[in-house]
C-alpha positions as CSV (number, residue, x, y, z in Angstrom):
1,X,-80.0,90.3,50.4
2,X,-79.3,91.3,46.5
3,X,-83.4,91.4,44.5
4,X,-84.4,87.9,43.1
5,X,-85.5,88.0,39.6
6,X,-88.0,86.5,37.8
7,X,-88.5,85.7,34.3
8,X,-92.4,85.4,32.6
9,X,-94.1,82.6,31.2
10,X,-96.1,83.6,28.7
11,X,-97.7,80.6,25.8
12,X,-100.6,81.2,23.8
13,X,-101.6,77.5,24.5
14,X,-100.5,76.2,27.9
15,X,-99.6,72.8,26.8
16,X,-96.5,74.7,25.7
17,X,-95.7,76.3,29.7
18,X,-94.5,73.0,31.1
19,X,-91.4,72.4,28.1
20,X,-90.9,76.8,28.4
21,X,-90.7,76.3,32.5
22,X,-87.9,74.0,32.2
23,X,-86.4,76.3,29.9
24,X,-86.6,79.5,31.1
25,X,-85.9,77.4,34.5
26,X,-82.6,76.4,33.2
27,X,-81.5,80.2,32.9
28,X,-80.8,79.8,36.8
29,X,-83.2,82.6,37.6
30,X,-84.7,82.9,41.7
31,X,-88.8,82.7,40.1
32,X,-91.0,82.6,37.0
33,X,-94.5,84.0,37.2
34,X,-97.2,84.0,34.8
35,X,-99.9,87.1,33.9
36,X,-103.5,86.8,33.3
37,X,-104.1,87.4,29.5
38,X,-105.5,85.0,27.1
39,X,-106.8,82.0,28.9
40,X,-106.5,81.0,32.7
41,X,-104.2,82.0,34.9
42,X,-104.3,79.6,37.6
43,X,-104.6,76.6,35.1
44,X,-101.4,77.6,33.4
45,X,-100.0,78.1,36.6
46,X,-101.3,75.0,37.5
47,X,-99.5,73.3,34.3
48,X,-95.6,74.3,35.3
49,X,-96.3,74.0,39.3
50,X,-94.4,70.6,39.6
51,X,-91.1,71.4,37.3
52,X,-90.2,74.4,39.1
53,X,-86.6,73.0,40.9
54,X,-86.2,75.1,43.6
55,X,-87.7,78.3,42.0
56,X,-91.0,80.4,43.2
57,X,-94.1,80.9,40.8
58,X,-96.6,83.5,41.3
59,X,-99.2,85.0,39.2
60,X,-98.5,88.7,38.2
61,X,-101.4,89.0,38.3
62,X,-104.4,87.5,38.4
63,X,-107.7,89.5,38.0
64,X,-109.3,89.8,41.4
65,X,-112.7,90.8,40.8
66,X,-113.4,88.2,37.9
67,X,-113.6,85.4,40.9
68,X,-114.5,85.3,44.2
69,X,-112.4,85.2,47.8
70,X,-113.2,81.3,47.8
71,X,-112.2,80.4,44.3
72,X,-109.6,82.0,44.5
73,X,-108.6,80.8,48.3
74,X,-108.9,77.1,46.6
75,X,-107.0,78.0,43.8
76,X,-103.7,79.4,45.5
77,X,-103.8,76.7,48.0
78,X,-103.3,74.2,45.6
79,X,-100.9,76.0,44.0
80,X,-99.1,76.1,46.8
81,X,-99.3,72.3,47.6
82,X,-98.3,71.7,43.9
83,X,-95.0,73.9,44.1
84,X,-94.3,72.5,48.0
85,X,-94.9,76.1,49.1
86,X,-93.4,78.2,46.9
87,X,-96.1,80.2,45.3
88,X,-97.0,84.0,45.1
89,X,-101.2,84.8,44.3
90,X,-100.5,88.3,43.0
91,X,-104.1,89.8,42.7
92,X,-104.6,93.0,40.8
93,X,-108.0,94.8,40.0
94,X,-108.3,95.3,36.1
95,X,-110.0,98.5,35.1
96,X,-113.8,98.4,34.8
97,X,-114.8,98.2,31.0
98,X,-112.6,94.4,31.9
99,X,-114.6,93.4,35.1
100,X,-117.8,94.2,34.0
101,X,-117.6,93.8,29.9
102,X,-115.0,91.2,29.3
103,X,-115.3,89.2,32.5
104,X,-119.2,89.8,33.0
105,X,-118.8,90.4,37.0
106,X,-120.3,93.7,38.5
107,X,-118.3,96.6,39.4
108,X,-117.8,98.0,42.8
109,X,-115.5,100.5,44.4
110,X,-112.3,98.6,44.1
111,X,-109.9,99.7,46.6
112,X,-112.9,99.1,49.6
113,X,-113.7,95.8,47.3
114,X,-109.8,94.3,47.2
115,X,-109.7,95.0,51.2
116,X,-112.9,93.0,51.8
117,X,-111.0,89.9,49.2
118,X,-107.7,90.0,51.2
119,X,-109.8,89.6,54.3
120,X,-111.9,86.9,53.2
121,X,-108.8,85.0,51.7
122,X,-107.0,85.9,55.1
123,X,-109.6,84.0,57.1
124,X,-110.2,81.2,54.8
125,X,-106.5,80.4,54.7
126,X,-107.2,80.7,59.1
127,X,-109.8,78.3,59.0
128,X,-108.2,75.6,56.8
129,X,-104.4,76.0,58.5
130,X,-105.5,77.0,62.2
131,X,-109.4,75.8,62.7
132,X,-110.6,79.0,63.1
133,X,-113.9,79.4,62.6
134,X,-115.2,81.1,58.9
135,X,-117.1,84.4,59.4
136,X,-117.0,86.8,57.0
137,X,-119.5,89.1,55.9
138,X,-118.8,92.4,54.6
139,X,-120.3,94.8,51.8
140,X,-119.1,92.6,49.0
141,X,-118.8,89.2,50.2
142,X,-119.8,86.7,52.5
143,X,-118.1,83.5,53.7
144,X,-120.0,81.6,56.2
145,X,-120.1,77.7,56.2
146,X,-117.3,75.5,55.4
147,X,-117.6,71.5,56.3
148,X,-114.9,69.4,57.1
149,X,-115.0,67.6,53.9
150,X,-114.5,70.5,51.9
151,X,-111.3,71.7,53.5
152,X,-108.1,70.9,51.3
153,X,-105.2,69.7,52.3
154,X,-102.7,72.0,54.4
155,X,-99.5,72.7,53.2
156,X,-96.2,71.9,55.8
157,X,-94.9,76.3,54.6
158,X,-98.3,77.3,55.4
159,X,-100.8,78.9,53.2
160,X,-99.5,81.7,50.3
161,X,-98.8,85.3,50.8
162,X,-100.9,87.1,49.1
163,X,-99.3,90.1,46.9
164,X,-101.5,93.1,45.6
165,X,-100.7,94.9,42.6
166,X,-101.7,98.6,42.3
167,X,-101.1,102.2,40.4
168,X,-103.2,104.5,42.3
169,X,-102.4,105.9,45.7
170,X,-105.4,104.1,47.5
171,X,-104.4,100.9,46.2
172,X,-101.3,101.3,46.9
173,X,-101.8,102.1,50.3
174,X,-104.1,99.2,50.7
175,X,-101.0,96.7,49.6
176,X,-98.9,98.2,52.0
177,X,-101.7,97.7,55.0
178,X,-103.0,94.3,54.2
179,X,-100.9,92.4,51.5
180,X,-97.7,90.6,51.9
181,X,-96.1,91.7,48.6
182,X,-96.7,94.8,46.7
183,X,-96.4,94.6,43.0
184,X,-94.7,98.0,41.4
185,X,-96.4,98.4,37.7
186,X,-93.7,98.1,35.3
187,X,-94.0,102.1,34.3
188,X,-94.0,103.2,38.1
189,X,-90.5,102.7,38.7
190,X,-89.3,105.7,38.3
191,X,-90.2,109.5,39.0
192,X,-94.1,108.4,39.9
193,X,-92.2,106.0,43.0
194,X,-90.2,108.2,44.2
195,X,-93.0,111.5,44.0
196,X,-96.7,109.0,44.8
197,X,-95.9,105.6,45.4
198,X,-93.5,106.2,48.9
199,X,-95.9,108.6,50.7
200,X,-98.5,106.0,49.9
201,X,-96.4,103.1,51.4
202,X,-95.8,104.9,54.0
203,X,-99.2,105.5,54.6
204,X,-100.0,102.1,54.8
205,X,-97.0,100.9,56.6
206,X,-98.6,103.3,59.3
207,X,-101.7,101.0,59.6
208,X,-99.9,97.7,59.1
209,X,-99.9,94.8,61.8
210,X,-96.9,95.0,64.0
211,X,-97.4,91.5,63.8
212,X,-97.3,91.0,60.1
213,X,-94.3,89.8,58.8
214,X,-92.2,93.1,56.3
215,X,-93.9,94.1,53.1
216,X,-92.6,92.7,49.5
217,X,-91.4,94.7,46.8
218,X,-91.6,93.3,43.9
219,X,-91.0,95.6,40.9
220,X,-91.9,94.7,37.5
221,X,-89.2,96.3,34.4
222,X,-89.8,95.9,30.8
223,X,-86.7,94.7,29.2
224,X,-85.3,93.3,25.3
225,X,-82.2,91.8,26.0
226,X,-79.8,91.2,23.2
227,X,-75.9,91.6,21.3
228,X,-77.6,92.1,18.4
229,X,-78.5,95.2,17.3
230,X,-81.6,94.4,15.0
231,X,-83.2,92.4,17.4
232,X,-82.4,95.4,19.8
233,X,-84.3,98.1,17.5
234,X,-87.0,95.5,16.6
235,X,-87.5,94.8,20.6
236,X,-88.0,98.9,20.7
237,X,-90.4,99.2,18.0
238,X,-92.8,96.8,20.2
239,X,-92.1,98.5,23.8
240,X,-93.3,102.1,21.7
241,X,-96.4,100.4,21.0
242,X,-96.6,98.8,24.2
243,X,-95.7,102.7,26.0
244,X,-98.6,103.9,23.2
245,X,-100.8,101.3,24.8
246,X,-100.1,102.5,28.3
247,X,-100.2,106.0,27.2
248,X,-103.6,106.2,26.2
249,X,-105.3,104.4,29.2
250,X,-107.0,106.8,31.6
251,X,-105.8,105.2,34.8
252,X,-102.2,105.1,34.2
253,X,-102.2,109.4,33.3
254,X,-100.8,110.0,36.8
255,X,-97.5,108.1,36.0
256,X,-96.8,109.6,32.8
257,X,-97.4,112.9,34.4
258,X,-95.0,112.6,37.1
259,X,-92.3,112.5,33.6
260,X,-93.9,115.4,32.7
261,X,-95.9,113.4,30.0
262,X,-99.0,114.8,29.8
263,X,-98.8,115.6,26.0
264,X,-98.3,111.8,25.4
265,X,-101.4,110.7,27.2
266,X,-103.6,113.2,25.3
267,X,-101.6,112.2,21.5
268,X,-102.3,108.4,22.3
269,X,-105.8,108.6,23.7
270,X,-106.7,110.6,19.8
271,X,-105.1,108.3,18.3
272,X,-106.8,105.0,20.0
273,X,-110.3,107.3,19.3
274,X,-109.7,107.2,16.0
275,X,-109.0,103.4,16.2
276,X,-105.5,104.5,14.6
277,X,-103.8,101.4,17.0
278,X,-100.6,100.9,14.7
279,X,-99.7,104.7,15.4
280,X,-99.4,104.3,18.5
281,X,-95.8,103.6,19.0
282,X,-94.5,105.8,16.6
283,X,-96.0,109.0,19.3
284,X,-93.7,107.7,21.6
285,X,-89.8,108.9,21.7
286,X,-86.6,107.0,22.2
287,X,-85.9,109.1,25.6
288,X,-89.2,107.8,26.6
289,X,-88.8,104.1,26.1
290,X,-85.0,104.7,27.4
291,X,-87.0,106.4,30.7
292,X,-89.2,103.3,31.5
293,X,-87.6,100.4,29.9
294,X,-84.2,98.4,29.9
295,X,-82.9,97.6,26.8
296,X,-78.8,96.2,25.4
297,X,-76.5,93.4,26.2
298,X,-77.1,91.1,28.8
299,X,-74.3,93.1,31.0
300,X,-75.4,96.2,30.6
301,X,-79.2,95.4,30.8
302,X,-78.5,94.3,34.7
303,X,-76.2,97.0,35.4
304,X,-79.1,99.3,34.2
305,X,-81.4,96.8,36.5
306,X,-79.6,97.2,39.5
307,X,-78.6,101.1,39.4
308,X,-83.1,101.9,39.0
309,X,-84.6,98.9,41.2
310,X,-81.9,97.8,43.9
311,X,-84.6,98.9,46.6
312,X,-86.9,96.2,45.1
313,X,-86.8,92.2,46.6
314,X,-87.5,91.0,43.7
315,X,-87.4,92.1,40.1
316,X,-89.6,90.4,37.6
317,X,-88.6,91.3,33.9
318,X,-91.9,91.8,31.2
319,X,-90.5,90.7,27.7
320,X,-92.6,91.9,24.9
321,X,-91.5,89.0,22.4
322,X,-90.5,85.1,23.0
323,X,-87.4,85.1,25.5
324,X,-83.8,84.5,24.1
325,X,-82.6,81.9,26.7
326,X,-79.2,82.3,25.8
327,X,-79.4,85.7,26.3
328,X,-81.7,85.5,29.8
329,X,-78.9,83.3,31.0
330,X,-76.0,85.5,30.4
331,X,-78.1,88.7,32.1
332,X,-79.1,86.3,34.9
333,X,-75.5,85.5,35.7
334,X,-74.3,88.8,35.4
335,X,-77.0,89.8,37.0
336,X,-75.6,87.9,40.3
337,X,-72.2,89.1,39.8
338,X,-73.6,92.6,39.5
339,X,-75.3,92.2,42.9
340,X,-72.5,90.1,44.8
341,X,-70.4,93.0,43.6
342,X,-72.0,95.9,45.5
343,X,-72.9,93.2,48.0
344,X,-69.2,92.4,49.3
């Protein structure tokens, strides 16, 4: 089966998601999925769930450690009613200076922290589908009691899977072991898969349930899709910045590294010391943005999409400015005749 793709949905105020939804809907893509960033993830979610057709919605993703297993156990479960059973909760872990200074939650090691959360959603989701009976206490959390009246309804597919985004080797490893879909970061597509995100897989896969069902790949790709060349080079001013962003954050050194990027982690991490923000995309080349991100005609944008990520399931495509739909549409249906091509 070809990779599905999904398209964002990103507002700044999410009485605007429901009217996007049905456009970016219209482009005939497989699933839509929404990021946490400047309000509420699972309320935005929340305000597209019922337009969706026949496509999935999942958050990619929401931060883990900023809510509980419960809250966040009610809040994919309606979800899931809401889309009749076609959502994703994607969980990541946000760095700490997020959890602890922007979200005001303590920090604890995260990798033994998200396995105690998948747990606890794991046997939440058991008690309310199958009756089994709530226990969970671990080093982080503790789930104990839960009356009759406060179980929600059941949904006829069954509670969500549960997808875990990660960078780092452990994390990874984790998603492989206890999540049902692992979400690739959007720079990790390339030579840091192929060198530390397999062997970490692997690893995982070795510790996974025989039972559970196979492990979801779901990559992310930055992409500007356009036939016109200005909005092109304008679309590639914004992914250097975005690269320059990347560049200078601590925890994603490793990736850039495996390119042999090393340099460009130490330029950008002076220049964001120096609070020199707007020079951050002009440290970073036009072979690198070519490296990690997608960028031409709708045609050639999914041939690019399907000769890097055609291991993936599904492929959800980060857009750094407001979508052309016109354009989305044209790469989503070359995108299927791309795929039922090498498919035949």
């Amino acid at each position: 089966m070809p990779p599905r793709l999904h398209l964002p949905l990103a507002a700044a105020d999410p009485r605007a998601l429901a009217a996007l939804a049905r456009d970016v809907r219209a482009t005939g893509c497989d699933g839509m999925f929404l990021f946490e960033g400047a309000g509420d993830v699972f309320v935005q979610a929340a305000a597209v769930a019922q337009g969706l057709g026949d496509a999935r919605l999942s958050t990619q993703i929401a931060v883990a450690f900023a809510r509980n297993p419960m809250t966040l156990a009610y809040a994919a479960n309606d979800l899931q009613l809401l889309t009749g059973g076609r959502f994703a909760l994607g969980l990541g872990a946000q760095i700490r200076e997020n959890v602890e200074e922007r979200y005001g939650m303590p920090w604890a090691p995260p990798v033994s922290r998200m396995r105690e959360y998948i747990q606890a959603i794991r046997a939440i989701f058991d008690n309310w589908y199958h009756d089994v009976p709530l226990h969970v206490e671990g080093r982080f959390v503790r789930h104990t009691r839960m009356q009759p009246m406060f179980r929600p309804a059941r949904c006829d597919a069954g509670p969500p899977p549960v997808w875990l985004a990660a960078v780092g080797p452990a994390m990874t490893a984790l998603a492989a072991e206890c999540a049902d879909g692992f979400v690739v970061f959007p720079l990790a597509t390339g030579p840091y898969f192929d060198t530390v995100t397999r062997s970490a897989l692997a690893e995982g896969r070795a510790r996974r349930d025989d039972s559970a069902a196979p492990l979801e790949l779901i990559a992310q790709a930055i992409v500007c899709v356009s036939d016109r060349e200005e909005v092109l080079e304008q679309g590639r001013q914004r992914i250097r910045a975005q690269i320059g962003f990347y560049a200078s954050t601590p925890a994603y050194a490793p990736i850039f590294a495996a390119s042999g990027l090393e340099d460009l982690c130490d330029a950008c991490a002076q220049l964001v010391r120096q609070q020199r923000w707007q020079a951050l995309a002009d440290a970073v080349f036009d072979d690198v943005v070519d490296a990690f991100a997608v960028l031409g005609p709708p045609k050639q944008v999914a041939r690019k999409l399907h000769e890097r990520l055609a291991w993936a399931d599904d492929i959800s495509l980060m857009l750094l400015d407001a979508p052309d739909l016109d354009a989305l549409s044209r790469l989503v249906a070359s995108w299927r005749d791309t795929t039922e091509l090498s498919h035949a």
